[in-house]
C-alpha positions as CSV (number, residue, x, y, z in Angstrom):
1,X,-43.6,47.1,-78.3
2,X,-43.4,45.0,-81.6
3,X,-44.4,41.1,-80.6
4,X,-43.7,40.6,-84.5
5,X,-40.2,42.0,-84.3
6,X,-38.3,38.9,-85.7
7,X,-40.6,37.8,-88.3
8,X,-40.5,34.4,-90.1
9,X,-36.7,34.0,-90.6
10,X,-35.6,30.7,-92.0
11,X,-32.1,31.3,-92.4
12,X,-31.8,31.2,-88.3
13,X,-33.5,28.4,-88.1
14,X,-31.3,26.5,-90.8
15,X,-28.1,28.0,-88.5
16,X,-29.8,26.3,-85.3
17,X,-30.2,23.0,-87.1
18,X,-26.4,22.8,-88.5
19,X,-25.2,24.0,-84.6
20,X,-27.7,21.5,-83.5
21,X,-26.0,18.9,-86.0
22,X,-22.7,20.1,-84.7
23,X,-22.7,19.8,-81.4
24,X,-24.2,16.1,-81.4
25,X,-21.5,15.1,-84.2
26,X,-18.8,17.0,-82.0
27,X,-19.6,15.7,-78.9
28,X,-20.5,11.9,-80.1
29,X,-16.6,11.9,-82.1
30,X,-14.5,13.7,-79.5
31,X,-16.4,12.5,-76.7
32,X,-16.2,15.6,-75.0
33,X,-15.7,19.0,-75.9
34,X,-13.9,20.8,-72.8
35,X,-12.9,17.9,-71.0
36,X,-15.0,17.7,-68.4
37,X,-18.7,15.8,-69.0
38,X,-21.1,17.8,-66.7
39,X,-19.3,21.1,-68.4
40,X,-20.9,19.5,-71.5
41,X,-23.6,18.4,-70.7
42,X,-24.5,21.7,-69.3
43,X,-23.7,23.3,-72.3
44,X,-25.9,20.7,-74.4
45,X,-28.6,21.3,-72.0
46,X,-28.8,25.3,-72.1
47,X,-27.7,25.2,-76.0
48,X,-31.1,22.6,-76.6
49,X,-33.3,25.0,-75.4
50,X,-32.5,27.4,-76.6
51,X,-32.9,25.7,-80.1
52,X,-35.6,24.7,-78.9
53,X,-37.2,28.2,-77.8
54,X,-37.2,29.3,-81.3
55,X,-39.8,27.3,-82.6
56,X,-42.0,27.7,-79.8
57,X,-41.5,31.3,-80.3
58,X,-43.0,30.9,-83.3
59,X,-45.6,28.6,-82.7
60,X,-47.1,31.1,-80.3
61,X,-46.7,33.9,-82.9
62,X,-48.5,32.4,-85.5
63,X,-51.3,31.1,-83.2
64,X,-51.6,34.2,-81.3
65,X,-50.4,37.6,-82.9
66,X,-50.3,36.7,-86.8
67,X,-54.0,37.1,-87.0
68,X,-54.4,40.4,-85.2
69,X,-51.3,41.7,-87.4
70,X,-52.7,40.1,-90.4
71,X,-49.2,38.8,-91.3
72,X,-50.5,35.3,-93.1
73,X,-48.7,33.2,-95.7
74,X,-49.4,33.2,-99.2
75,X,-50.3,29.8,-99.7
76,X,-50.7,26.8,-97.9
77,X,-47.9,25.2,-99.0
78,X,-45.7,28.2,-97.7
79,X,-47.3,27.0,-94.1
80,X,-47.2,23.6,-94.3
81,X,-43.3,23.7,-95.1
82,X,-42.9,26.3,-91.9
83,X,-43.6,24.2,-89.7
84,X,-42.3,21.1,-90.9
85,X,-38.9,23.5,-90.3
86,X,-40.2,24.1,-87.3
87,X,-40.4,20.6,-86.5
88,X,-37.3,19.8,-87.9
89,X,-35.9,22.5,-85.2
90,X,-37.5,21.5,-82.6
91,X,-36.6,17.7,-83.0
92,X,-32.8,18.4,-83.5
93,X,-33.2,20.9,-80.6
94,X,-34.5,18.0,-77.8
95,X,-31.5,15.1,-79.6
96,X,-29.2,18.2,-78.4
97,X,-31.0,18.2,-74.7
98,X,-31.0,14.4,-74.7
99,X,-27.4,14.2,-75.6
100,X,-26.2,16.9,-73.4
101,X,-28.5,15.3,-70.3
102,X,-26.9,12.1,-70.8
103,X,-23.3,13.7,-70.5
104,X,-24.4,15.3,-67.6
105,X,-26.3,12.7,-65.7
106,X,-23.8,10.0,-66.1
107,X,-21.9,10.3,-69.2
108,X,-22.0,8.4,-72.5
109,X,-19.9,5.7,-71.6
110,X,-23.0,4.6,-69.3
111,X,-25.8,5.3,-70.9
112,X,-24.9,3.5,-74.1
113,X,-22.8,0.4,-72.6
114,X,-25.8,-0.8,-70.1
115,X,-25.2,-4.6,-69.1
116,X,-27.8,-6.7,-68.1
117,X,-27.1,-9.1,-65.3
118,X,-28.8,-11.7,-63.6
């Protein structure tokens, strides 16, 4: 079985971030994107992690298996910008969990419009 079967691909990575950037925009402008708020928040739930399952794919790939393979990146630079997008993934991936728990937990409307009484 290939562990290494995916590679380093930053192109899926950049297509997580924009469906990341989409679904927060989408769901922050229309409010709600099937009508029903624990639909989507469900949706933004799963959807986070599994943005969120790429990085740590990776993470555990290049701590773990890169070595053995002796798959390593040509400069330091190269490694220091992969996982900054990493980062950047993983960060856009847990707004989309945030955004689709507060949907699902009580919707925007109360999360956002808290009143403080005394």
């Amino acid at each position: 079985m290939d562990r290494n079967r995916r590679g380093r691909n930053p192109r899926t990575l950049w297509a997580l971030v924009l469906f990341g950037i989409a679904y927060s925009t989408s769901v922050y402008y229309l409010h709600t994107l099937t009508g029903a708020e624990v639909v989507d928040g469900i949706l933004g739930v799963v959807f986070g992690l599994y943005i969120c399952s790429h990085p740590a794919a990776n993470l555990v790939d290049m701590l773990f298996f890169a070595r053995r393979s002796g798959r390593q990146f040509p400069s330091s630079r190269s490694a220091v910008l992969w996982v900054a997008l990493n980062m950047l993934v993983l960060l856009i991936g847990w707004m989309v969990i945030f955004t689709g728990t507060t949907r699902f937990v009580g919707g925007a409307d109360s999360f956002f419009n808290v009143s403080i009484t005394s």
